[in-house]
N, C-alpha and C positions, 0 to 999 in steps of 0.2 A: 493600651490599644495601639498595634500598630497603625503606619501608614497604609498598610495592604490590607486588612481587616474593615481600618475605616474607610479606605475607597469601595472595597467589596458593600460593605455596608450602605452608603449613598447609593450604589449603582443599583439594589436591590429596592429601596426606597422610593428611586427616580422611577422605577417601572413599576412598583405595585401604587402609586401615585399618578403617574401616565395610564392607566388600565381602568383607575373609577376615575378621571376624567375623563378618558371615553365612555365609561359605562355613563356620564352622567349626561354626556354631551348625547349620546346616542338615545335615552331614556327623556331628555327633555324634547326630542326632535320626535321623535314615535307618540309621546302620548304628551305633550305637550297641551291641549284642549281640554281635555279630564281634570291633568292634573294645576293647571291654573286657574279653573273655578274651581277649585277646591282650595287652592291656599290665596285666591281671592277672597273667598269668603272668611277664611282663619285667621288674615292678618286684615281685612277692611280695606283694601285695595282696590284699584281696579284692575281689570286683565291684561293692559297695557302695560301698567305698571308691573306686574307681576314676571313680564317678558325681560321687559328691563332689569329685573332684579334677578331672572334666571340668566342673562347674558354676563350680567355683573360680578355674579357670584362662578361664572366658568370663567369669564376674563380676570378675577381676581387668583383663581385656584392655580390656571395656569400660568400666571406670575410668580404666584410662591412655591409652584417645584421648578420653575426657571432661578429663582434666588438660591431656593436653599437646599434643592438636591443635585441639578444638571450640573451648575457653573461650577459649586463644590468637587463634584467630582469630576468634572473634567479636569480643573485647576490639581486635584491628585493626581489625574492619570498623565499629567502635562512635567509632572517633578520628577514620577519614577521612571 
């Protein structure tokens, strides 16, 4: 695998990674109330908690494509 392959390859990863982080950020902001007494009930939670754990889970997503797809290929697109 080249260099230019594997940057091509990150830069397509960083955006279909970028796209359901919105999709998810955008689908927890829309139906947000539904869908938290529902996995309120599934995991025995409460709704508060549940918010916590949907902020958690997007603050977490968008740190690992800041790790392992943005900074990777910037640091390619920074060599060639």
């Amino acid at each position: 695998m080249t260099l230019e392959s594997l940057t091509i390859f990150l830069g397509w990863t960083a955006l279909i990674n970028i796209a359901v982080l919105l999709f998810s950020t955008v689908m927890v902001l829309a139906i947000r109330e539904r869908i938290s007494k529902i996995h309120a009930k599934l995991f025995g939670l409460d709704q508060a908690d549940v918010g916590r754990a949907y902020f958690q889970y997007l603050a977490q997503y968008k740190i690992a494509i800041l790790v392992f797809n943005i900074a990777p290929y910037l640091a390619l697109r920074i060599m060639a």
